[in-house]
N, C-alpha and C positions, 0 to 999 in steps of 0.2 A: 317496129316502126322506123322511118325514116328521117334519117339525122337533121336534116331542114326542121322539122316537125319541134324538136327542141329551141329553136328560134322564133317560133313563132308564137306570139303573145296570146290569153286566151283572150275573146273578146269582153271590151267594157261592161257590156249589157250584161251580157254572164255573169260577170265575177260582183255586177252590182246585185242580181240575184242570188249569186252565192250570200251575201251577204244578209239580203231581205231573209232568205232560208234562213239563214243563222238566228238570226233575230226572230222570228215566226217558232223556233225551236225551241229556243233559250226560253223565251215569255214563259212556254208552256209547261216545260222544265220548273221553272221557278214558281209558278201560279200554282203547281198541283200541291206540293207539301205546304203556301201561302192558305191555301185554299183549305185544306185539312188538316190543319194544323191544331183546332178543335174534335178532330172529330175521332169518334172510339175506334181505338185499335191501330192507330194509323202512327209509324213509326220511320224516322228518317233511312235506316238500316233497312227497314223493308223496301221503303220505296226506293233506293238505291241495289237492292236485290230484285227486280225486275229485269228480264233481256230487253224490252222495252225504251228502258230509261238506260241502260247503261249503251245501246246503240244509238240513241238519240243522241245521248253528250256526243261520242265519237262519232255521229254526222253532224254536227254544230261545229265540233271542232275543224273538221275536215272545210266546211264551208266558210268559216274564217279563215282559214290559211290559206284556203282558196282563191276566195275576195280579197283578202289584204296581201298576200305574199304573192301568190302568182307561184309555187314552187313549179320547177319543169323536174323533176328529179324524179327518179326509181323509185326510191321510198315511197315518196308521195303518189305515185301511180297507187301502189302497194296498199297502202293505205286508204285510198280512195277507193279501189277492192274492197277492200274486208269494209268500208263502212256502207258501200252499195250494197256488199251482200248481207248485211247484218239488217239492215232496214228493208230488205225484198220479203226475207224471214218472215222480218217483223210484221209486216204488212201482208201477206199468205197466211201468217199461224193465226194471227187476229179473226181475219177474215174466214176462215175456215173451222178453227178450233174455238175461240173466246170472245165475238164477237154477241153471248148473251152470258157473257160472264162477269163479274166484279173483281176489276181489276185496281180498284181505288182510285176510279177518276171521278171525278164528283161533276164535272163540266163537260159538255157534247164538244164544245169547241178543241177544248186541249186532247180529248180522244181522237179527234179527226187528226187533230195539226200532228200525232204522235204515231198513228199508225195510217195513216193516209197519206195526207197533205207532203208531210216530208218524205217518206216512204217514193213518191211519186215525181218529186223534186229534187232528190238525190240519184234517180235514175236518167230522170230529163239531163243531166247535168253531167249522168257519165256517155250518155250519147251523145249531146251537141260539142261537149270537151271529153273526147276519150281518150285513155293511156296513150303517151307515145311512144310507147314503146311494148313489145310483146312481153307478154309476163312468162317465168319460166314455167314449165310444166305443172310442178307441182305449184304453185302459188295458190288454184282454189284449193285443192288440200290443206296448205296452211291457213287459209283464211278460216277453216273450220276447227281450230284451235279452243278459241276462243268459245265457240257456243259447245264445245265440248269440256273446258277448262269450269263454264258458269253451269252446265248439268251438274258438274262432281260437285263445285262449289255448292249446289242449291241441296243437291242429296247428302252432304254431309250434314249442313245447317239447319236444314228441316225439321231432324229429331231434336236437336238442343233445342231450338225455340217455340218449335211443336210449330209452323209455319214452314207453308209453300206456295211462293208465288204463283203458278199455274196447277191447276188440275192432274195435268198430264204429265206434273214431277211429282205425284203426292202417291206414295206407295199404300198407306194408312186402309184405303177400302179395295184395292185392290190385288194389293201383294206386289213384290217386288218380282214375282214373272210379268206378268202380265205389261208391269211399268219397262222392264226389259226390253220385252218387244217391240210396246211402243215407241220407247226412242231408240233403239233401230232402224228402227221406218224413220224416225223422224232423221237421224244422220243421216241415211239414204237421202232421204227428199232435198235434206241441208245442201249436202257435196251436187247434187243435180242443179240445185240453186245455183252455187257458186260455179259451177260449169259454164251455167246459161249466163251467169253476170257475166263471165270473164267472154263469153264469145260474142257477147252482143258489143263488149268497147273493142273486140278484135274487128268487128264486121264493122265498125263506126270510124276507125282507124282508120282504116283499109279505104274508106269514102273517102276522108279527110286528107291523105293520101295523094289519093288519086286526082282529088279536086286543084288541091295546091300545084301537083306536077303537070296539069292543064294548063292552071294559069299559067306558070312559069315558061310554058312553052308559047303562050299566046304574047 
């Protein structure tokens, strides 16, 4: 990206959206174990053991810092990565894999606002303000850290609690080949994700860019 580009403020409207995001997040965050908090089976540790829930907190966060700080900084590009691509995931696995699945949401609304709504609002968000700056190569690689770090977390955990949050991490009926495979494919599809987030705020940039170095010449 170019160096002007760390100068420039993200727009009002934005970052009051960023904030709306946050807020539209959080509610929904907090309403779901409010919400079940009677109900059989339903335990804070579990619902804190979804990829779901723990990329929703880390785009909540992302959209406070956003809204209220304004960071312009590396990091924060970085970070704004991995929470774009955690929530594209999110919003593909859902929709493809879990979408007649029980997931422990009790409410239509916070299923929406959880793998939609935000999902949809966190990418709106890395295209109208995208990195200023180009990430290094590896960056989508390291963004897949994480949904690789919470697979081993989920398959260790499984057998002590006799619990797995998805299907598709439950060895139990189908053996641990077969579960193999699958997340194989599902790392594959992961890293092709994080590909496609990271070139669409390269191709968003590159507008952004181009736009400012017009004005400045006009």
């Amino acid at each position: 990206m170019t160096p002007p580009d760390d100068r420039v403020a993200t727009p009002v409207a934005l970052r009051v959206l960023r904030v709306v995001a946050a807020l539209l997040g959080l509610a929904a965050l907090i309403w779901i174990p409010v919400r079940s908090a009677d109900v059989a089976g339903f335990s804070l540790a579990n619902f804190f053991s979804y990829f779901t829930v723990l990329s929703n907190v880390l785009a909540v966060v992302v959209f406070v810092i956003g809204g209220v700080v304004d960071p312009r900084s590396e990091i924060f590009d970085r970070l704004r990565g991995a929470a774009t691509t955690y929530m594209v995931i999110t919003g593909i696995v859902y929709a493809v894999l879990l979408s007649n699945v029980d997931v422990q949401i009790q409410d239509a609304w916070t299923n929406s606002v959880l793998h939609r709504i935000v999902p949809v609002l966190i990418v709106l968000d890395w295209i109208l303000a995208p990195p200023r700056r180009r990430s290094a190569e590896s960056g989508p690689v390291l963004w897949l850290v994480f949904p690789v770090v919470y697979g081993v977390y989920s398959l260790i955990r499984g057998p002590i609690v006799e619990w797995y949050p998805y299907p598709f991490l439950d060895p139990r009926e189908r053996g641990y080949g077969p579960l193999a495979i699958g997340l194989a494919v599902l790392v594959v599809a992961f890293l092709l994700i994080a590909l496609a987030v990271d070139r669409v705020g390269e191709l968003a940039a590159s507008r952004r860019s181009r736009k400012h170095a017009t004005s400045g010449l006009g």
